[in-house]
N, C-alpha and C positions, 0 to 999 in steps of 0.2 A: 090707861086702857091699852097705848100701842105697847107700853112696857109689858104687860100681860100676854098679849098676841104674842111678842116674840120668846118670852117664853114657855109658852105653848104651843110655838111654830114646830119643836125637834120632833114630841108628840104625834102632832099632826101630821107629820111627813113622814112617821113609822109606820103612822097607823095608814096611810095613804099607802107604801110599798106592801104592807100584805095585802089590802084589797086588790090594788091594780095587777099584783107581782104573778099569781097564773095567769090573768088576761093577757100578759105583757111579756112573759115568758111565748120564748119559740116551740114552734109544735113541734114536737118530735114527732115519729112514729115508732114500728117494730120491725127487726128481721127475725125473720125463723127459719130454720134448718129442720126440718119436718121428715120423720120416718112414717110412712104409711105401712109398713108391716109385710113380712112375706106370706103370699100365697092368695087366698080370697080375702076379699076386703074385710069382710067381718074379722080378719085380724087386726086390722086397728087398732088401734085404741082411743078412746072417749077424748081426750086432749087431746090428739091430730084433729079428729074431728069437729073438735073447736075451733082451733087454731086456722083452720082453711075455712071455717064456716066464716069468720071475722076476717078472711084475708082480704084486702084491696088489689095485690098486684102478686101474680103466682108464677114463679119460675121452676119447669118441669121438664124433663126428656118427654118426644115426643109422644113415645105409646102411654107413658103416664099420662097426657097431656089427652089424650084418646079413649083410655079407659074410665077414668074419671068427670068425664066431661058435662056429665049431671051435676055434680058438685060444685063443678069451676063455672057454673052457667054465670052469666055477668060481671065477671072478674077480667081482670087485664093478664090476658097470658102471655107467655114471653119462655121460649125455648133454652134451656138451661145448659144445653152441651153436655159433654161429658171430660171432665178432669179440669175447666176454667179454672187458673190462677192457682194450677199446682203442677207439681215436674214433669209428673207422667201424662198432662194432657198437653203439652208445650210441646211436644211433637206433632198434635194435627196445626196445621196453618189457619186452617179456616177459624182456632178458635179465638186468634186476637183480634179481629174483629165484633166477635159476641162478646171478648171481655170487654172490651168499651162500650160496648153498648147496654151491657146489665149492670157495670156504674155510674154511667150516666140514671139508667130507670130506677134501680136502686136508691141510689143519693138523695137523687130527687121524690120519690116516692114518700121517703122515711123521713123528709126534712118537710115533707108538705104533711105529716101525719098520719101518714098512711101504713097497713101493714103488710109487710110482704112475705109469703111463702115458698120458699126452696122445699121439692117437694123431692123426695127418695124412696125407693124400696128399700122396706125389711130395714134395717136399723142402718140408720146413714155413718154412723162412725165405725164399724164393721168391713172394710174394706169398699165404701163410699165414694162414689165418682165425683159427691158434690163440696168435700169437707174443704176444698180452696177458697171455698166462698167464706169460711169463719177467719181466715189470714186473714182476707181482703179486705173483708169490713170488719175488722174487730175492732173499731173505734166505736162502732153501731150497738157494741153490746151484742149481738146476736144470740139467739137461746136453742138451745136443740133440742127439741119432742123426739124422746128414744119410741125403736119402733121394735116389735116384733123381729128379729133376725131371722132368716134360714135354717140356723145354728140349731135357736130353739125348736122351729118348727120342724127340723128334720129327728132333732133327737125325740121329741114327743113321735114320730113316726118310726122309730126305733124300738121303741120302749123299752128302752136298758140305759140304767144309769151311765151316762157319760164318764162319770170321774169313779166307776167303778173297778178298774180291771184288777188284774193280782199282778201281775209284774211292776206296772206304775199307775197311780193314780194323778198324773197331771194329763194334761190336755194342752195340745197345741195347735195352736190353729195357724195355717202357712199359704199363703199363695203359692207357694213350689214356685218360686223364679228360676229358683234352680235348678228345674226340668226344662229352660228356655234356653235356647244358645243365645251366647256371649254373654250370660249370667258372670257377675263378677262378689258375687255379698259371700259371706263365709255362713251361711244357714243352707248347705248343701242339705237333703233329705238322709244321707246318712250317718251325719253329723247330729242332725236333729232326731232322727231315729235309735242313737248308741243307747239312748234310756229305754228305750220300749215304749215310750210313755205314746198313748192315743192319739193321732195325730188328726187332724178335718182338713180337709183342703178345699179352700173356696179359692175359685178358677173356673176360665173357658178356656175351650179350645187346650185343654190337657194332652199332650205327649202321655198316654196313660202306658204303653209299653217303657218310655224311660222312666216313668216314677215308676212300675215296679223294680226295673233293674234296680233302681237305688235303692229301694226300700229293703228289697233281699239282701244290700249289704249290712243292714243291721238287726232286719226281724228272720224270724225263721219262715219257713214255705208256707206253711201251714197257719200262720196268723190271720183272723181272720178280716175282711174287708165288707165292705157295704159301698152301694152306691145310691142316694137318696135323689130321687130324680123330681121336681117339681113341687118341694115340699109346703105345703099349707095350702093346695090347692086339693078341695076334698074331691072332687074329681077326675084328678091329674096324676095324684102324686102315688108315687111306686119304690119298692124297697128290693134291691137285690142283693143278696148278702152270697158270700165265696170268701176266697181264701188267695192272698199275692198267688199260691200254683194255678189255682184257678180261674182269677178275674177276668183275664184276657178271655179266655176261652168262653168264659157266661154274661161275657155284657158282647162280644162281638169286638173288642178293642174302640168299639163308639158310645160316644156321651152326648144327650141330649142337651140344649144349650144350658139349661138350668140342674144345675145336679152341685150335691158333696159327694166327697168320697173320705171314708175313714176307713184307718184303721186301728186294729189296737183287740187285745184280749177281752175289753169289754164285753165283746160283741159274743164270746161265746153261751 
């Protein structure tokens, strides 16, 4: 009989590691990187909505963190900064102390099981204050919920095909750094302009008199321009359309904090 037992002991001990082996397994959790979409919330989409409805611990800039607040009712909230553990936010000082502190709640959040939400406007990989946090924890797996962009919701308030025009049909989309002094990257706007091809510039705080200078080194006077002010806000958002001779003159040289501006023959 003990000769039996022991060979039935391997058996027994297999069959023992699949029952115990999820009990005995560490709890993981989730991190997300979450697009809540531009403009009114009913841009969403149904997965963010999820995603935050199931979150344990939500990391947000503060007006996100304000506007949403029905939704985060009960939730552990935690101020997300702006550029944490990426180049361009290594310039404010205040934020190496929120990096430590959102891997510490992080770690331990996702190591005790729980899910956590990085929460962004309009489509977080889209020129995103928050994508440092996928370096950071990319041992964590983290997954990103695309959101509505500005891009889309502005050209939906266009209504002219974007990838339409007749001189070029690409589209480029540019922070214009090199409408900033001490700009050093070789994607000058005239550079980028030699094709014609449609340009969007997502930015604040635009030099709009030096991106037209540039832009006349490669489009002619008369190309025309839009500036999309507030887009996806169905009460808010406004369309000005003109021309590089013109713009200056019909937007006032000012831009509202939330705006694109294109151009490109598209637009005729």
């Amino acid at each position: 009989m003990f000769k039996g037992f022991l060979l039935a002991l391997p058996a027994l001990l297999l069959a023992g590691l699949f029952l115990a082996g999820p009990a005995c397994a560490a709890q993981t959790g989730r991190l997300y990187l979450v697009g809540l979409g531009a403009g009114d919330r009913d841009n969403m989409t149904l997965r963010a909505q999820k995603v935050i409805a199931e979150a344990d611990v939500v990391f947000a800039m503060g007006r996100v963190l304000k506007d949403y607040a029905d939704m985060l009712e009960g939730k552990e909230l935690h101020e997300a900064g702006h550029g944490l553990f990426a180049d361009f936010g290594r310039r404010h000082k205040d934020n190496t102390e929120m990096e430590a502190q959102a891997r510490t709640v992080i770690r331990g959040a996702v190591a005790a099981g729980k899910t956590v939400a990085i929460l962004d406007n309009g489509d977080p990989m889209v020129y995103g204050p928050h994508t440092g946090y996928l370096t950071e924890f990319a041992d964590l797996k983290p997954q990103v919920v695309p959101g509505l962009s500005s891009f889309n919701a502005a050209n939906a308030a266009l209504q002219r095909g974007v990838a339409s025009g007749k001189v070029s049909r690409s589209v480029l989309l540019t922070a214009a750094s090199a409408a900033r002094e001490g700009y050093t990257g070789k994607d000058t706007l005239a550079e980028l302009g030699r094709t014609q091809s449609t340009m969007v510039f997502f930015t604040m705080g635009l030099d709009l008199p030096e991106v037209v200078e540039q832009l006349k080194q490669s489009y002619p006077g008369d190309t025309p321009m839009a500036i999309v002010s507030y887009a996806g806000f169905k009460d808010r958002e406004t369309v000005l359309l003109a021309t590089l001779d013109t713009i200056l003159e019909r937007s006032g040289g000012k831009l509202p904090f939330e705006h694109l501006i294109y151009v490109g023959d598209f637009l005729k």
